[in-house]
C-alpha positions as a Markdown table, in Angstrom:
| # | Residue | x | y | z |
|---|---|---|---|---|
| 1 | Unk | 247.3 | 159.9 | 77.1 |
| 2 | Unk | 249.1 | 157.9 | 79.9 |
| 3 | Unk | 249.8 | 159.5 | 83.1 |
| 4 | Unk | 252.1 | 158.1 | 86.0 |
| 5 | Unk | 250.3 | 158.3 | 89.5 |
| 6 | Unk | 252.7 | 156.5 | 91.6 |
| 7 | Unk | 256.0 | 154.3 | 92.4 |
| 8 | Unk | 257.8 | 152.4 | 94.2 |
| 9 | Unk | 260.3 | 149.8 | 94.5 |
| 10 | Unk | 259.9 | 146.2 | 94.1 |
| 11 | Unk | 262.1 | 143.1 | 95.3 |
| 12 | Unk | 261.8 | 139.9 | 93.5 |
| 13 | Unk | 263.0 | 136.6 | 92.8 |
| 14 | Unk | 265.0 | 138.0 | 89.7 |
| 15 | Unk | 266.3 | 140.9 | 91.7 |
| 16 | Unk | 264.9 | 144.8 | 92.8 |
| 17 | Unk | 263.0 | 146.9 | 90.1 |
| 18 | Unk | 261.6 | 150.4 | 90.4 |
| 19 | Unk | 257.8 | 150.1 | 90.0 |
| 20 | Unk | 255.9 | 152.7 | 88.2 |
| 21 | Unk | 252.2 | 152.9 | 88.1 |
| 22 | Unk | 250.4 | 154.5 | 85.1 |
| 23 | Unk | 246.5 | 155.4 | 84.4 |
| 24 | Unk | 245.1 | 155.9 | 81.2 |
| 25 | Unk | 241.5 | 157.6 | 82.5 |
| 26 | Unk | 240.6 | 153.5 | 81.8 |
| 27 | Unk | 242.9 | 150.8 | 83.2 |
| 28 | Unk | 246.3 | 150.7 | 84.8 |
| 29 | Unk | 249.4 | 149.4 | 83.8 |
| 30 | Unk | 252.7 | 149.3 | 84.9 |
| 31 | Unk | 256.6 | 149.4 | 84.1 |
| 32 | Unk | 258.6 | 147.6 | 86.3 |
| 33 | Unk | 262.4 | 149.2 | 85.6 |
| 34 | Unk | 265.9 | 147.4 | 86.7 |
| 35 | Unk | 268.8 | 149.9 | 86.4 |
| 36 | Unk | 269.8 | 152.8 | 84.5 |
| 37 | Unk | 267.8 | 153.2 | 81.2 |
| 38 | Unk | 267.0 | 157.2 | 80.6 |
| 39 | Unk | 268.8 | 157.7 | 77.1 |
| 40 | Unk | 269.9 | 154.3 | 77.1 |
| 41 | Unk | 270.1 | 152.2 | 73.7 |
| 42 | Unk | 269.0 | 148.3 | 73.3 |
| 43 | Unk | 267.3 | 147.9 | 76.4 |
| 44 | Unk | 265.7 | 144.8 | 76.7 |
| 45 | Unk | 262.0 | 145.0 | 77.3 |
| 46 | Unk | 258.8 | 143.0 | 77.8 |
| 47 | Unk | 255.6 | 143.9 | 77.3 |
| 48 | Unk | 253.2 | 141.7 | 78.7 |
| 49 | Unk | 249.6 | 141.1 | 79.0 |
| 50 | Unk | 248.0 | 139.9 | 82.0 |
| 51 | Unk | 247.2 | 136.4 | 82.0 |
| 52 | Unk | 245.0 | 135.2 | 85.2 |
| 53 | Unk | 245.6 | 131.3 | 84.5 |
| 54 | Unk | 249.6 | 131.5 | 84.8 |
| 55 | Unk | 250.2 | 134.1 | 87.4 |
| 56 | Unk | 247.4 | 133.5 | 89.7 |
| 57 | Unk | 246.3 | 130.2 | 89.7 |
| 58 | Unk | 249.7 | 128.8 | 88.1 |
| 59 | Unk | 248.1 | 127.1 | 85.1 |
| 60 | Unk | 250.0 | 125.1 | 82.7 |
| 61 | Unk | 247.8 | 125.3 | 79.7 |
| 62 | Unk | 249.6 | 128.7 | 78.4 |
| 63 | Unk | 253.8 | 129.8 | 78.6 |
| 64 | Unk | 252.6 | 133.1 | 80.3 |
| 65 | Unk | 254.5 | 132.7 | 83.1 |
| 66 | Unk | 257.6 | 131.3 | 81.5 |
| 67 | Unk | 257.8 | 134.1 | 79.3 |
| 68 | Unk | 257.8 | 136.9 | 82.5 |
| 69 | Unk | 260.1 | 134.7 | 84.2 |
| 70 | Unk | 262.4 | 133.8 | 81.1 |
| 71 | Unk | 262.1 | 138.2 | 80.6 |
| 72 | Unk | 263.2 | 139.0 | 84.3 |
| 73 | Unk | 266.2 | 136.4 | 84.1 |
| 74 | Unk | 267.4 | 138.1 | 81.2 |
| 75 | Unk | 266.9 | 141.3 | 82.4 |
| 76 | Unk | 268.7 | 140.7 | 85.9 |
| 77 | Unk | 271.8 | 139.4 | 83.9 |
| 78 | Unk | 272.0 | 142.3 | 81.5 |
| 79 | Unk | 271.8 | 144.4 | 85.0 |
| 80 | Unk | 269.2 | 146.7 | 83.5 |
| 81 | Unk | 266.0 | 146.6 | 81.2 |
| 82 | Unk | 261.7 | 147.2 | 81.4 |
| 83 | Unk | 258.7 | 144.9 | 82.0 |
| 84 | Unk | 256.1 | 146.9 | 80.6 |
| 85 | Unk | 252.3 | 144.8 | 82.2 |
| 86 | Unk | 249.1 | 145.4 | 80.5 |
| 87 | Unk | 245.6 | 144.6 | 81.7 |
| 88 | Unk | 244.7 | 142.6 | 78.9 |
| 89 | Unk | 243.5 | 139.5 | 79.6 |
| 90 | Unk | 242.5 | 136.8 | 76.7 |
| 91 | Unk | 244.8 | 138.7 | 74.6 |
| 92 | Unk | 242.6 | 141.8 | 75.3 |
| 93 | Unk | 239.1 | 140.0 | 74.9 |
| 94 | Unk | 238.7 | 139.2 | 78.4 |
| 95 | Unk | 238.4 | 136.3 | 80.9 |
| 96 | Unk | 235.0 | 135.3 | 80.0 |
| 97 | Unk | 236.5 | 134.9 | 76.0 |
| 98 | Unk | 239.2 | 132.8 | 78.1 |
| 99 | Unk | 236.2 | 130.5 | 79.5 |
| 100 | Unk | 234.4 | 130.5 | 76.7 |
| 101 | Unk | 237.0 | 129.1 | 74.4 |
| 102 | Unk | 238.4 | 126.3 | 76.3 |
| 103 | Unk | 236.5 | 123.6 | 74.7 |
| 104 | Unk | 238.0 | 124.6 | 71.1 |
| 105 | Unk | 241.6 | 125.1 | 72.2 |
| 106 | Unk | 240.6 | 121.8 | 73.8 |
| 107 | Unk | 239.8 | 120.3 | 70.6 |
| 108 | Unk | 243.7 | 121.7 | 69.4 |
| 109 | Unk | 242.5 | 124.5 | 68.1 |
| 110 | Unk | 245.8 | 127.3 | 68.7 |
| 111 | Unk | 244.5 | 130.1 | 71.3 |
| 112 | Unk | 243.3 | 132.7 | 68.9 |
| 113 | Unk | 241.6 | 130.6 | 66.6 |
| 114 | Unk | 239.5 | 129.3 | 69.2 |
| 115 | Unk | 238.7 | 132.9 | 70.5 |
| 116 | Unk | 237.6 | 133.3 | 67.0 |
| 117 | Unk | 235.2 | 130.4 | 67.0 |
| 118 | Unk | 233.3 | 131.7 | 69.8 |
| 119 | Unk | 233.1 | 135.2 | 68.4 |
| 120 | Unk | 236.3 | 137.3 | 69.7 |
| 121 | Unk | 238.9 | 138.4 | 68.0 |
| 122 | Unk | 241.7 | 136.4 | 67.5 |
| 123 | Unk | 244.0 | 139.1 | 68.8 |
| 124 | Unk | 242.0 | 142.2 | 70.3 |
| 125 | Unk | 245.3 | 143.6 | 72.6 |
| 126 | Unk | 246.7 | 146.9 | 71.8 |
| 127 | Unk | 250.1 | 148.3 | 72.7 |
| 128 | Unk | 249.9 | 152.0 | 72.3 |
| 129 | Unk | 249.9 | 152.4 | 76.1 |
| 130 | Unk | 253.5 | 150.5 | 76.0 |
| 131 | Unk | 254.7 | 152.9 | 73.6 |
| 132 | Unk | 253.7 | 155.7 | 75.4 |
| 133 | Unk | 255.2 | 154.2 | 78.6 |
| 134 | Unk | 258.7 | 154.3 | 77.3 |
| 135 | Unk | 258.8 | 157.2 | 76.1 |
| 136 | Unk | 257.7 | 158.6 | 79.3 |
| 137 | Unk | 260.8 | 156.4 | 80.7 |
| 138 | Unk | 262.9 | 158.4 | 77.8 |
| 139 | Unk | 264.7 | 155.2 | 76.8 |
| 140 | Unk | 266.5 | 155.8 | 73.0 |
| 141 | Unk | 266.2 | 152.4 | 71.8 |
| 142 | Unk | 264.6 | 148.5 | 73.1 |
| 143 | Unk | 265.3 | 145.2 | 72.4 |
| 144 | Unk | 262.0 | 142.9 | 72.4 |
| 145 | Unk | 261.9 | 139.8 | 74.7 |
| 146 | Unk | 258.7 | 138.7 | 72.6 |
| 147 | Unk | 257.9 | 136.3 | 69.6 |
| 148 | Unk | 255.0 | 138.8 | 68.9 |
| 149 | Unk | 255.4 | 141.1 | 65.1 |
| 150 | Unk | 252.6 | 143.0 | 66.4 |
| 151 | Unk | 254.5 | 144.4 | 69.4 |
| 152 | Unk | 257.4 | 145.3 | 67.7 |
| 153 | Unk | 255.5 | 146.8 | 64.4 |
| 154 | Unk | 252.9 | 148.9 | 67.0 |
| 155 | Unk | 256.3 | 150.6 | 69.5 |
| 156 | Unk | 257.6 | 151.5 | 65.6 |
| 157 | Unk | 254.2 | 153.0 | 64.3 |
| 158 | Unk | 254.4 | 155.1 | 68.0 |
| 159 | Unk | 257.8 | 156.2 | 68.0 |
| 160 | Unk | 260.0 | 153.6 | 69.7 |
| 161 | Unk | 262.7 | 152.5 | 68.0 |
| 162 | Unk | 263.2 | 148.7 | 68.6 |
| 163 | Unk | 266.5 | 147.0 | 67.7 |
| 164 | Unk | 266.0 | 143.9 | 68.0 |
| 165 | Unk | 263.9 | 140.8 | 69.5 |
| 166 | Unk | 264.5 | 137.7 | 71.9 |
| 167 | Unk | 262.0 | 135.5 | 72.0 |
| 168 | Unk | 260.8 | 133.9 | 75.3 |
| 169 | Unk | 258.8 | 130.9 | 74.0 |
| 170 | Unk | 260.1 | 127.9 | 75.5 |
């Protein structure tokens, strides 16, 4: 169960959101909301995992970055939608799975498969949190700004209906 413990507004360089915080009893996340969404339909939303690399140290070896920034743009010119962040770094594995796998993704190995070699999962993020999230919010329906099935198919399995997707790869 997700609970909202605080909120507040945020300016940025894609324009103001309304910040909510939530808790889990584990890990925080947070739903960053531009305009008018209760009971709206189609609102474009991003749910996004933390990524250290891109938006603290402003790596170039992952699109993490790019795909926020492509997300607020289209959000600011629809005038309204949801970025939905999740503290799940290395696609849920962790940092030190991040590390740990560099020398395979090195070798061209594509992200996952190198988290693999060094014994993660390829994929261990889990988006039930996001789900729960916007239907907190109390949006009706969401259009995806991902390139990611298991987003979409996970919001469905939890009760979101999602319309649509636009990806934000590059």
């Amino acid at each position: 169960m997700i609970v909202k413990i605080a909120e507040g507004n945020l300016k940025t360089k894609f324009g103001e959101y309304h910040e909510i915080l939530f808790y889990d009893g584990q890990k925080e996340s947070f739903a960053l909301v531009m305009g008018d969404i209760k009971d709206q339909e189609d609102v474009l939303c991003r749910v996004h995992s933390s990524c250290i690399f891109a938006h603290h140290f402003n790596s170039i070896e992952c699109d993490c970055r790019e795909q926020m920034e492509i997300s607020q743009q289209l959000i600011q010119r629809q005038g309204k939608g949801i970025v939905i962040w999740l503290d799940q770094e290395g696609k849920g594995n962790g940092h030190y799975a991040l590390l740990k796998s560099a020398q395979y993704k090195k070798k061209g190995l594509p992200q996952g498969e190198a988290y693999e070699a060094v014994g993660f999962k390829k994929d261990a993020r889990d988006f039930r949190s996001a789900a729960e999230i916007l239907k907190e919010l109390g949006v009706k329906s969401v259009k995806m700004l991902t390139n990611n099935p298991k987003k979409v198919e996970t919001l469905t399995q939890h009760g979101v209906m999602v319309t649509g997707t636009t990806p934000t790869s590059l």
